[in-house]
C-alpha positions, -999 to +999 in steps of 0.1 A: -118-057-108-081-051-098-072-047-055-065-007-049-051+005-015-057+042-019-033+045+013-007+023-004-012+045-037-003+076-017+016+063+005+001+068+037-009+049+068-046+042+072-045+065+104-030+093+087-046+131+093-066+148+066-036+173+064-010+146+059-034+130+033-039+167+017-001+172+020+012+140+007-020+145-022-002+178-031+032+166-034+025+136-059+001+158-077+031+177-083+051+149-092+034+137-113+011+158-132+006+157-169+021+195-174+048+186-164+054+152-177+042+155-212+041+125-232+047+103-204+019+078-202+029+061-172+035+097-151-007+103-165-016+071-150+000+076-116-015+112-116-049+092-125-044+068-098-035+094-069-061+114-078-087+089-075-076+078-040-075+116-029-109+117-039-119+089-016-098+099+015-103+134+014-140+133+018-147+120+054-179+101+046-164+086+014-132+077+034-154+062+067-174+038+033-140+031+028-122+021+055-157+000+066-150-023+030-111-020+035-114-039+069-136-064+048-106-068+027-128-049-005-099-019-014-120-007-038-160-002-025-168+023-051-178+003-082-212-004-091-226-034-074-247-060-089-284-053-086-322-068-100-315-108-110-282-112-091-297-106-053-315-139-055-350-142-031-344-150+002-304-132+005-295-120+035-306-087+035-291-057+067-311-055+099-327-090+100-346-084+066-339-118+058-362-131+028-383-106+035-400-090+000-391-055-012-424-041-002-440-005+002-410+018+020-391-009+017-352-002+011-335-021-019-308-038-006-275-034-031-255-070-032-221-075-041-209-105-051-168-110-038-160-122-072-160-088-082-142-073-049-105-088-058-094-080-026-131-092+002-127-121-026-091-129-008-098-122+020-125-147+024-106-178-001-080-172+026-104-176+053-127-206+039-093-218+015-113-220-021-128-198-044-166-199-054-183-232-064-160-237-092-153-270-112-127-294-093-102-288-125-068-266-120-066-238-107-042-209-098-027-208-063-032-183-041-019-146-050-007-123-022-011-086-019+015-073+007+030-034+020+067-037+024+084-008+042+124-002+028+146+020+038+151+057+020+187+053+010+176+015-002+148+030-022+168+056-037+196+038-052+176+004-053+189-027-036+172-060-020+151-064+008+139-100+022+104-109+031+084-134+050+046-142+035+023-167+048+001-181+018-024-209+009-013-239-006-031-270-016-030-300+010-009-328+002-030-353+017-063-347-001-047-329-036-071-300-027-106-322-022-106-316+014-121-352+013-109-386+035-095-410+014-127-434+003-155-408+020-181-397-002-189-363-015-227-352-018-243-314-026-237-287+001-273-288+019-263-249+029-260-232+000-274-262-020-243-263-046-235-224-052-212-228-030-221-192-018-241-176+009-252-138+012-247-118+049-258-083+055-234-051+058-249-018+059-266-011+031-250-046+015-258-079+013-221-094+002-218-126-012-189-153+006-182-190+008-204-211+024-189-216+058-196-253+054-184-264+015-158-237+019-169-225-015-166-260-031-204-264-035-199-302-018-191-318+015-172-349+021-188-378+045-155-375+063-130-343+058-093-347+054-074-347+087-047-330+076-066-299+062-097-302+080-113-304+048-103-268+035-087-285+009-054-257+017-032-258+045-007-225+054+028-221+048+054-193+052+078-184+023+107-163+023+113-144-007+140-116-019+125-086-030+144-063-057+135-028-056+138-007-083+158+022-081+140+053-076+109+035-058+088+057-040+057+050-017+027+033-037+048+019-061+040-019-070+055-045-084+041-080-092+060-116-093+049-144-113+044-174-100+058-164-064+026-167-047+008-201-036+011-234-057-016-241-078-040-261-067-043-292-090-014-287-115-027-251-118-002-225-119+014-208-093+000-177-081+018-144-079+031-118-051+021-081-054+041-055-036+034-022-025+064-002-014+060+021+011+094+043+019+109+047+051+115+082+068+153+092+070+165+112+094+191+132+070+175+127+038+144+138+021+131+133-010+113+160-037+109+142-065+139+132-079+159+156-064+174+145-029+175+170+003+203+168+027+199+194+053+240+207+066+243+223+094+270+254+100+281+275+129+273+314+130+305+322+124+310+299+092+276+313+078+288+349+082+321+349+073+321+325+045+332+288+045+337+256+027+314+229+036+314+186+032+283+170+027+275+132+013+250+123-013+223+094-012+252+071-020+278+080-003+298+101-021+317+133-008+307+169-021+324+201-008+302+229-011+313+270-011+295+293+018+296+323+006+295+349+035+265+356+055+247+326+044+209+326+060+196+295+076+174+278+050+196+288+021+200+256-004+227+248-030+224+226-059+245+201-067+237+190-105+231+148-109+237+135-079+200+127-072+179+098-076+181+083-110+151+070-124+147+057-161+166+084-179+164+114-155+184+121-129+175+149-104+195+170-082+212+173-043+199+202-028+219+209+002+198+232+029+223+249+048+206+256+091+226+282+108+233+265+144+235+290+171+249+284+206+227+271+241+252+295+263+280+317+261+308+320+286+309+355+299+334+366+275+317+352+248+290+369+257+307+404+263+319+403+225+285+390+208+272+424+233+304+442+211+293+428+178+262+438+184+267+473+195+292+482+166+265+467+138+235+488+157+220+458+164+192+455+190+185+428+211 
């Protein structure tokens, strides 16, 4: 089952209100809905995907499920869990049930197994470094979900952004056994081979590595020293990320073979990215159209003025105040939004009347005329 972030897929923080949730919700909706993107299949899957992860956030006990499995590493809770012949007799069942049989008023226990949860399933090979009992053949190095914050004019017009990632890769020493050289490897006595154990979670009983094989389903009469018989040891890697132009928040992007080595000539594992845009405190973004917000004296508002602004990349456009221009009044300037594909949208300029802290006294005595000769109260 693929990792979801429903905050990364709508962009938010995990501690965001239920108004910015609703808010943020309504202005992707708009985005990207299918009326007005007819045709455009990839516009109907976005719509599909912020729709489901409104549909979890916005209901409060949905979102508290949520957030419990998110801190587990699951993103996405919601899927049916395995039930009947995969909650083997004598699983670790919630509130010390143990092995205890399912007997009158007794409460099924639903058990997941963290194969199925990409992202507990991560969480968990990162903690114990292996996957689940599998054959000591190749196998894929370690993939790594991240959030990367960029900056709004970087998103915009695109651009690079580097990044620092800690990730699992197989020990040199032992090629990934997590043996000594010359010790002997015998069956896990813990899990007696699976190589998995069950714990309780609410109304779970989730399935992880054995503590003690580290999911390999065997110990070694000795461990590695280097590795401490994980098998994996941690390293940081720098990469350069491209972002497209016209990213937005949620966006991903996935790079193959960027992740972890493979562990036993396996291949490389691979990076995903979840962009999440930076605030900017002269630009906004609807769409693809790009706000700038320019502000004017009262006197260029009511008498009429021309006006410089720059777009999202820096160029110069003069814009022609017509007079009395009210605060809030925008201008379009055609093209020189944020290009994306084959559209391009629009700079809106949003003009804000600035009036004055204080007036000198004869400042003020000639506002007091203007306002008596345009019968104006105040």
């Amino acid at each position: 089952m693929a990792q979801k972030d429903f905050y990364a897929v709508l962009g938010v923080s995990a501690s965001a209100t239920a108004d910015e949730i609703k808010k943020q919700y309504r202005r992707l909706a708009k985005q990207y809905h299918p009326d007005t993107n007819k045709g455009d299949a990839k516009a109907a899957e976005r719509f599909k995907e912020i729709s489901e992860a409104n549909n979890v956030l916005s209901d409060p006990a949905k979102r508290k499920q949520y957030d419990e499995m998110r801190r587990l590493g699951a993103f996405d809770p919601f899927t049916r869990p395995r039930q009947g012949p995969s909650a083997r007799p004598g699983a670790s069942r919630p509130g010390g049930a143990g092995s205890a049989g399912a007997g009158a008023g007794s409460r099924t226990t639903e058990e997941f197994d963290i194969g199925g949860l990409g992202g507990l399933g991560d969480l968990f090979s990162s903690m114990f470094g292996g996957g689940r009992g599998r054959a000591a053949g190749p196998e894929q190095g370690q993939s790594v979900e991240t959030t990367l914050e960029v900056p709004f004019k970087v998103a915009a017009i695109g651009g690079k952004v580097p990044i620092e990632l800690e990730v699992n890769e197989e020990c040199g020493t032992c090629n990934g056994s997590g043996a000594a050289k010359g010790a002997k490897i015998t069956v896990c006595p813990e899990c007696s081979g699976r190589g998995t154990i069950s714990f309780g979670q609410g109304g779970f009983a989730v399935n992880r590595p054995c503590p003690m094989c580290l999911g390999k389903g065997s110990v070694p009469s000795e461990k590695c020293a280097s590795c401490g018989g994980a098998g994996a040891s941690r390293s940081r890697k720098k990469v350069l990320i491209t972002v497209p132009q016209g990213t937005e928040s949620g966006a991903k992007i996935r790079l193959k073979g960027q992740g972890g080595r493979g562990v036993r000539g396996g291949p490389n594992g691979d990076i995903l990215i979840t962009f999440q845009v930076k605030d900017d405190p002269e630009y906004a973004r609807e769409g693809l159209d790009v706000i700038v917000h320019a502000p004017v004296n009262i006197a260029q508002a009511t008498l009429g003025s021309r006006i410089s602004v720059l777009t999202i990349d820096e160029k110069k456009v003069t814009i022609t105040l017509p007079r009395g221009t009210p605060s809030g009044k925008r201008f379009r300037v055609r093209g020189q939004g944020i290009t994306h594909g084959d559209k391009t949208g629009d700079l809106i300029v949003e003009i804000a009347v600035v009036v004055p802290d204080s007036l000198t006294a004869e400042q003020e005595r000639l506002m007091k005329q203007f306002a008596a000769a345009s019968n104006l109260t105040y």
